[in-house]
C-alpha positions as CSV (number, residue, x, y, z in Angstrom):
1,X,0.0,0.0,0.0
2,X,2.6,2.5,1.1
3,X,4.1,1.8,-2.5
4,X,1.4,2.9,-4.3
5,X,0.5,6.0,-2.0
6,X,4.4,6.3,-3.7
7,X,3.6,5.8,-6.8
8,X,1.0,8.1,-7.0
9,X,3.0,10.7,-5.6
10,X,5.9,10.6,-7.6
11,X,3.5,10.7,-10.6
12,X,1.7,13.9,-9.5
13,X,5.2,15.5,-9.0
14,X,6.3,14.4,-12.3
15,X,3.0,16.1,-14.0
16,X,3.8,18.9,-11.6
17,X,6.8,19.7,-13.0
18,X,6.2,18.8,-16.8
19,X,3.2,21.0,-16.7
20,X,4.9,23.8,-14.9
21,X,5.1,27.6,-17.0
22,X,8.5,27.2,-17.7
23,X,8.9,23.2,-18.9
24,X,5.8,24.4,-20.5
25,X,7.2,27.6,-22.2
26,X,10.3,25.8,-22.8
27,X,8.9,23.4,-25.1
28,X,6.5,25.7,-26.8
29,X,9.8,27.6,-27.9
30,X,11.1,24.5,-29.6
31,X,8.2,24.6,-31.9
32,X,8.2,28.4,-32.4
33,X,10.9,28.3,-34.9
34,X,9.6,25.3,-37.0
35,X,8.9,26.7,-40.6
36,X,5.2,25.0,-40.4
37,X,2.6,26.5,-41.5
38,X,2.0,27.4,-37.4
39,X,4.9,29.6,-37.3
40,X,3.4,32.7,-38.4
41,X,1.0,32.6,-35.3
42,X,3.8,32.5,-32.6
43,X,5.6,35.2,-31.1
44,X,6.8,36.2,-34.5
45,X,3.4,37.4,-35.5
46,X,4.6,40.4,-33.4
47,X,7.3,40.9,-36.2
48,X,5.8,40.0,-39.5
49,X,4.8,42.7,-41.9
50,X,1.4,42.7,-43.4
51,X,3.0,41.5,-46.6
52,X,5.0,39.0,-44.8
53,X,2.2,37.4,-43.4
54,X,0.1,37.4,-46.7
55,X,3.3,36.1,-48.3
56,X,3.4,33.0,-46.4
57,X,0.1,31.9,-46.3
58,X,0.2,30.6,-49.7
59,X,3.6,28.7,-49.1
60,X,2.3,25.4,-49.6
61,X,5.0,23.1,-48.5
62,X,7.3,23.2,-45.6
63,X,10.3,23.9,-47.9
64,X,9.4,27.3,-49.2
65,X,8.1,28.2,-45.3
66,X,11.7,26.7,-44.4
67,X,13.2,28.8,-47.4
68,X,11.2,32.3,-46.0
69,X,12.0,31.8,-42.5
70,X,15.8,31.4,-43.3
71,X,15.5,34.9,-44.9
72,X,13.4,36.7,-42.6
73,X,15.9,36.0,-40.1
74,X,18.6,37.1,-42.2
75,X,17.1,40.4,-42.9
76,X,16.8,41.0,-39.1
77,X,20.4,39.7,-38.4
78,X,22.8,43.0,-37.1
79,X,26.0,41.4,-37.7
80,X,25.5,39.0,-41.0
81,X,28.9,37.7,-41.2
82,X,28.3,35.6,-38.0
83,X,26.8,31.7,-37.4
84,X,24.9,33.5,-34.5
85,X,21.6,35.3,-35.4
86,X,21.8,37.9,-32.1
87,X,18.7,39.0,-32.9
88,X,16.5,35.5,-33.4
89,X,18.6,34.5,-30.6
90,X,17.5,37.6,-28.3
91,X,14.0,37.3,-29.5
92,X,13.0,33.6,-28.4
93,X,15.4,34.2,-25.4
94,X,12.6,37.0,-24.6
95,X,9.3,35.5,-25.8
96,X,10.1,32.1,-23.5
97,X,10.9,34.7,-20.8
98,X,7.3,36.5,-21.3
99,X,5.8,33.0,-21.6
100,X,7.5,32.2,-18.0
101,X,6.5,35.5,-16.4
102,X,3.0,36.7,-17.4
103,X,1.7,33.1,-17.2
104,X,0.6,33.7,-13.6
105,X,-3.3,35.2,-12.4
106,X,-4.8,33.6,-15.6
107,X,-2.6,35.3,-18.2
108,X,-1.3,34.5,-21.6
109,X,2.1,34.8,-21.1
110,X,3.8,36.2,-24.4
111,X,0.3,36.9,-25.8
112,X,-0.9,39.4,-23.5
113,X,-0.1,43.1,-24.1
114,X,2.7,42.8,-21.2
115,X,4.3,40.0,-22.8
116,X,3.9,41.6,-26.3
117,X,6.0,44.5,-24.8
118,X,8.4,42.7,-23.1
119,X,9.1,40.7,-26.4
120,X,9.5,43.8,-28.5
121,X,10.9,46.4,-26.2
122,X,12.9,44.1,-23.9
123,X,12.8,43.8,-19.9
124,X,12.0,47.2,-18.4
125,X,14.6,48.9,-16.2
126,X,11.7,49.1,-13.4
127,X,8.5,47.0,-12.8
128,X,5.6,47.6,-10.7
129,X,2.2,46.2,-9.6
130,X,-0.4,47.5,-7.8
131,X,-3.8,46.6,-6.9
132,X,-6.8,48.9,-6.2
133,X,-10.4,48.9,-6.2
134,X,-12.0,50.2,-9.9
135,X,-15.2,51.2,-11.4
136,X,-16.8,48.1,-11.9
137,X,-20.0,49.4,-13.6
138,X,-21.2,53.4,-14.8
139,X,-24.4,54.0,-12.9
140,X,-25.4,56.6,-15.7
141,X,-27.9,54.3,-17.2
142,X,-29.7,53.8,-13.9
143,X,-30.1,57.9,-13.5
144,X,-27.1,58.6,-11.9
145,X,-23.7,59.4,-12.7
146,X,-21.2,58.1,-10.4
147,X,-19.0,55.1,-11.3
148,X,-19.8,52.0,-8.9
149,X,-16.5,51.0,-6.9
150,X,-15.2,47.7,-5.4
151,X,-15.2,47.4,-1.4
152,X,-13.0,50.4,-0.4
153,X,-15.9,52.4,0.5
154,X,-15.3,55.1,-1.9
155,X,-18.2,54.3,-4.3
156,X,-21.5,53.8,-3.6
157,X,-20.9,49.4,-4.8
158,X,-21.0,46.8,-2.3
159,X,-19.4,44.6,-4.6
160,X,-15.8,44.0,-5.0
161,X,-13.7,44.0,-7.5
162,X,-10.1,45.1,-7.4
163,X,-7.9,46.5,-10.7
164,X,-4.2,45.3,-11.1
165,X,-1.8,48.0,-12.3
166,X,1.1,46.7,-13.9
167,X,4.1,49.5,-15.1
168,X,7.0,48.8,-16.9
169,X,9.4,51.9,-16.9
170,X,12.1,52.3,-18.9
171,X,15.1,54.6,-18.0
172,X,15.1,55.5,-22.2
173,X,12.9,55.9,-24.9
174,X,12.9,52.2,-26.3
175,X,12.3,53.7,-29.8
176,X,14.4,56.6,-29.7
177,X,17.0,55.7,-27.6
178,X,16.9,59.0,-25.4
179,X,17.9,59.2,-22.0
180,X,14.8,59.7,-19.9
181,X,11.6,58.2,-18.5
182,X,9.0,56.1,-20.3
183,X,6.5,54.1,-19.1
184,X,3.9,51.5,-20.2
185,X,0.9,50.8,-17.7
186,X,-1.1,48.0,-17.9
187,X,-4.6,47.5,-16.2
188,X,-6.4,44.7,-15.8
189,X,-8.8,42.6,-13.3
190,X,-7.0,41.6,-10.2
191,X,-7.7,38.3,-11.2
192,X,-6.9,38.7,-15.2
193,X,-4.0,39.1,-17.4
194,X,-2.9,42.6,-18.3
Protein backbone atom coordinates (compact mmCIF):
# COMPACT_ATOMS: atom_id res chain seq x y z
CA UNK A 1 0.00 0.00 0.00
CA UNK A 2 2.63 2.49 1.12
CA UNK A 3 4.06 1.76 -2.49
CA UNK A 4 1.36 2.90 -4.35
CA UNK A 5 0.54 5.99 -1.97
CA UNK A 6 4.39 6.29 -3.68
CA UNK A 7 3.62 5.81 -6.76
CA UNK A 8 0.96 8.08 -7.02
CA UNK A 9 2.97 10.67 -5.57
CA UNK A 10 5.92 10.64 -7.61
CA UNK A 11 3.49 10.69 -10.64
CA UNK A 12 1.72 13.91 -9.55
CA UNK A 13 5.24 15.47 -8.97
CA UNK A 14 6.31 14.42 -12.27
CA UNK A 15 2.98 16.12 -13.99
CA UNK A 16 3.85 18.92 -11.55
CA UNK A 17 6.78 19.73 -12.98
CA UNK A 18 6.19 18.85 -16.76
CA UNK A 19 3.17 20.96 -16.72
CA UNK A 20 4.85 23.80 -14.87
CA UNK A 21 5.11 27.57 -16.99
CA UNK A 22 8.49 27.22 -17.66
CA UNK A 23 8.93 23.20 -18.86
CA UNK A 24 5.75 24.44 -20.52
CA UNK A 25 7.17 27.60 -22.18
CA UNK A 26 10.29 25.76 -22.81
CA UNK A 27 8.88 23.35 -25.14
CA UNK A 28 6.50 25.73 -26.85
CA UNK A 29 9.77 27.62 -27.88
CA UNK A 30 11.12 24.47 -29.61
CA UNK A 31 8.20 24.58 -31.87
CA UNK A 32 8.19 28.35 -32.44
CA UNK A 33 10.90 28.30 -34.87
CA UNK A 34 9.63 25.26 -36.96
CA UNK A 35 8.90 26.74 -40.61
CA UNK A 36 5.18 24.98 -40.41
CA UNK A 37 2.57 26.45 -41.47
CA UNK A 38 2.00 27.40 -37.36
CA UNK A 39 4.85 29.63 -37.27
CA UNK A 40 3.40 32.66 -38.37
CA UNK A 41 0.97 32.63 -35.35
CA UNK A 42 3.77 32.51 -32.61
CA UNK A 43 5.59 35.18 -31.12
CA UNK A 44 6.83 36.22 -34.54
CA UNK A 45 3.44 37.39 -35.47
CA UNK A 46 4.56 40.39 -33.40
CA UNK A 47 7.27 40.90 -36.21
CA UNK A 48 5.83 39.95 -39.53
CA UNK A 49 4.85 42.70 -41.91
CA UNK A 50 1.41 42.74 -43.45
CA UNK A 51 3.01 41.50 -46.64
CA UNK A 52 4.98 39.02 -44.81
CA UNK A 53 2.18 37.35 -43.40
CA UNK A 54 0.12 37.35 -46.69
CA UNK A 55 3.28 36.05 -48.35
CA UNK A 56 3.40 33.03 -46.45
CA UNK A 57 0.14 31.89 -46.31
CA UNK A 58 0.19 30.56 -49.74
CA UNK A 59 3.64 28.73 -49.14
CA UNK A 60 2.27 25.35 -49.64
CA UNK A 61 5.03 23.08 -48.51
CA UNK A 62 7.28 23.22 -45.64
CA UNK A 63 10.30 23.86 -47.93
CA UNK A 64 9.38 27.33 -49.23
CA UNK A 65 8.13 28.15 -45.34
CA UNK A 66 11.74 26.72 -44.43
CA UNK A 67 13.24 28.85 -47.36
CA UNK A 68 11.15 32.27 -46.04
CA UNK A 69 11.96 31.79 -42.55
CA UNK A 70 15.78 31.42 -43.32
CA UNK A 71 15.48 34.88 -44.95
CA UNK A 72 13.41 36.65 -42.57
CA UNK A 73 15.95 35.96 -40.08
CA UNK A 74 18.60 37.13 -42.18
CA UNK A 75 17.12 40.40 -42.93
CA UNK A 76 16.77 41.03 -39.10
CA UNK A 77 20.41 39.69 -38.39
CA UNK A 78 22.79 42.95 -37.06
CA UNK A 79 26.02 41.39 -37.72
CA UNK A 80 25.46 39.05 -41.03
CA UNK A 81 28.91 37.68 -41.24
CA UNK A 82 28.30 35.64 -37.99
CA UNK A 83 26.82 31.73 -37.41
CA UNK A 84 24.90 33.54 -34.46
CA UNK A 85 21.64 35.29 -35.44
CA UNK A 86 21.79 37.94 -32.13
CA UNK A 87 18.67 39.00 -32.90
CA UNK A 88 16.52 35.51 -33.39
CA UNK A 89 18.57 34.54 -30.64
CA UNK A 90 17.53 37.57 -28.35
CA UNK A 91 13.99 37.35 -29.53
CA UNK A 92 13.02 33.61 -28.44
CA UNK A 93 15.44 34.19 -25.43
CA UNK A 94 12.61 37.03 -24.56
CA UNK A 95 9.27 35.46 -25.77
CA UNK A 96 10.13 32.11 -23.53
CA UNK A 97 10.85 34.69 -20.83
CA UNK A 98 7.35 36.53 -21.34
CA UNK A 99 5.83 32.98 -21.64
CA UNK A 100 7.45 32.17 -18.03
CA UNK A 101 6.46 35.45 -16.36
CA UNK A 102 3.00 36.73 -17.44
CA UNK A 103 1.70 33.10 -17.23
CA UNK A 104 0.62 33.67 -13.61
CA UNK A 105 -3.25 35.18 -12.43
CA UNK A 106 -4.83 33.57 -15.56
CA UNK A 107 -2.60 35.25 -18.21
CA UNK A 108 -1.31 34.54 -21.59
CA UNK A 109 2.11 34.79 -21.12
CA UNK A 110 3.84 36.19 -24.37
CA UNK A 111 0.27 36.87 -25.78
CA UNK A 112 -0.88 39.38 -23.48
CA UNK A 113 -0.10 43.06 -24.14
CA UNK A 114 2.69 42.76 -21.24
CA UNK A 115 4.32 40.01 -22.80
CA UNK A 116 3.95 41.62 -26.30
CA UNK A 117 6.01 44.49 -24.85
CA UNK A 118 8.45 42.69 -23.09
CA UNK A 119 9.14 40.68 -26.35
CA UNK A 120 9.50 43.83 -28.52
CA UNK A 121 10.94 46.42 -26.17
CA UNK A 122 12.92 44.11 -23.85
CA UNK A 123 12.84 43.84 -19.94
CA UNK A 124 12.01 47.21 -18.40
CA UNK A 125 14.57 48.89 -16.15
CA UNK A 126 11.73 49.07 -13.41
CA UNK A 127 8.50 47.02 -12.81
CA UNK A 128 5.56 47.59 -10.66
CA UNK A 129 2.16 46.17 -9.63
CA UNK A 130 -0.36 47.47 -7.78
CA UNK A 131 -3.77 46.56 -6.94
CA UNK A 132 -6.76 48.91 -6.19
CA UNK A 133 -10.36 48.90 -6.22
CA UNK A 134 -12.02 50.15 -9.86
CA UNK A 135 -15.21 51.18 -11.44
CA UNK A 136 -16.81 48.06 -11.85
CA UNK A 137 -19.97 49.45 -13.60
CA UNK A 138 -21.17 53.40 -14.79
CA UNK A 139 -24.43 54.05 -12.93
CA UNK A 140 -25.45 56.56 -15.68
CA UNK A 141 -27.88 54.27 -17.22
CA UNK A 142 -29.66 53.78 -13.93
CA UNK A 143 -30.14 57.86 -13.47
CA UNK A 144 -27.14 58.62 -11.86
CA UNK A 145 -23.67 59.39 -12.68
CA UNK A 146 -21.20 58.09 -10.42
CA UNK A 147 -19.04 55.13 -11.26
CA UNK A 148 -19.77 51.99 -8.95
CA UNK A 149 -16.50 51.04 -6.95
CA UNK A 150 -15.16 47.66 -5.42
CA UNK A 151 -15.18 47.37 -1.35
CA UNK A 152 -12.98 50.39 -0.44
CA UNK A 153 -15.93 52.37 0.54
CA UNK A 154 -15.35 55.11 -1.86
CA UNK A 155 -18.21 54.26 -4.31
CA UNK A 156 -21.52 53.78 -3.59
CA UNK A 157 -20.88 49.44 -4.80
CA UNK A 158 -21.01 46.75 -2.27
CA UNK A 159 -19.38 44.64 -4.63
CA UNK A 160 -15.80 44.04 -5.04
CA UNK A 161 -13.71 44.03 -7.55
CA UNK A 162 -10.12 45.14 -7.41
CA UNK A 163 -7.85 46.51 -10.65
CA UNK A 164 -4.23 45.33 -11.12
CA UNK A 165 -1.80 48.01 -12.27
CA UNK A 166 1.13 46.69 -13.89
CA UNK A 167 4.12 49.55 -15.11
CA UNK A 168 7.05 48.79 -16.87
CA UNK A 169 9.41 51.93 -16.91
CA UNK A 170 12.07 52.33 -18.88
CA UNK A 171 15.09 54.56 -17.95
CA UNK A 172 15.15 55.48 -22.17
CA UNK A 173 12.89 55.86 -24.87
CA UNK A 174 12.92 52.22 -26.34
CA UNK A 175 12.34 53.74 -29.80
CA UNK A 176 14.36 56.55 -29.70
CA UNK A 177 16.96 55.75 -27.61
CA UNK A 178 16.85 59.00 -25.44
CA UNK A 179 17.93 59.19 -21.98
CA UNK A 180 14.80 59.73 -19.94
CA UNK A 181 11.57 58.20 -18.51
CA UNK A 182 8.97 56.08 -20.33
CA UNK A 183 6.48 54.13 -19.13
CA UNK A 184 3.88 51.55 -20.23
CA UNK A 185 0.91 50.79 -17.73
CA UNK A 186 -1.09 47.98 -17.89
CA UNK A 187 -4.65 47.52 -16.16
CA UNK A 188 -6.37 44.75 -15.75
CA UNK A 189 -8.75 42.60 -13.28
CA UNK A 190 -7.03 41.61 -10.23
CA UNK A 191 -7.71 38.29 -11.17
CA UNK A 192 -6.94 38.72 -15.16
CA UNK A 193 -4.03 39.13 -17.39
CA UNK A 194 -2.93 42.60 -18.30
Amino acid sequence: VQFQASGRALAAAFLLLYTSPAILAATASESWDNPDARWRQGPVKYLLSKEEDQSYKKFKTDEERKAFVEEFWVKRDPSAGTPENEYREGFYKRSREAAEKFSDDGGRGWQDERGKAYILLGPPDESTENSRPGPLASAGGLGGGADTYGSSGTGSGGIEAARREVRFVYHADPFTGKKGRFELVFESDAGGAG
